[in-house]
C-alpha positions, 0 to 999 in steps of 0.5 A: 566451849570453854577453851574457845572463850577464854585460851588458857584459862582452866584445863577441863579436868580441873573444872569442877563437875556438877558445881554450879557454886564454883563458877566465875559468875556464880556471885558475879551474875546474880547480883548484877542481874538482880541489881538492874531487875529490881532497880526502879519498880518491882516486876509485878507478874511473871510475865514482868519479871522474865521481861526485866531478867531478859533485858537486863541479860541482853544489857550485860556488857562481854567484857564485864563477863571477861572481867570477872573471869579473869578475876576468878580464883582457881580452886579457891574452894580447895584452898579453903578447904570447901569453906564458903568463898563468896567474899571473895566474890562479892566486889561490883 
């Protein structure tokens, strides 16, 4: 799937296994679903927030998603040696 979303961009093999932290949107995501389901009042039941989380999804435009792939840092974990990367990250 990923060959067929983004050409080019990374080779499986050097896809890390099983690292959900190393992700593209791992910082990227969150934060913009957690900026748009806490905007505004705060979900007061399960049910809310699930509903707010969905709409928020539903709302999230493909190229901010492509956007933040293409400014993904290869590796960056390896070049910093498994030291946390999440500054690079935190840009919205």
């Amino acid at each position: 799937m990923l060959e067929a979303e983004a050409p080019g961009f990374m080779k499986l093999q050097e896809w890390p296994a099983s690292s959900p932290n190393l992700a593209p949107c791992d910082y990227r995501l969150w934060h913009w679903l957690n900026t748009r389901v806490y905007q505004g009042e705060d979900p007061r039941s399960k049910a809310e927030l699930k509903q707010k989380i969905r709409s928020a999804w539903n709302e999230l435009p493909n190229d901010v998603v492509a956007g933040w792939i293409r400014e993904f840092l290869p590796r960056a974990v390896i070049n910093q040696e498994g030291r946390q990367i999440q500054q690079f990250f935190n840009r919205v």
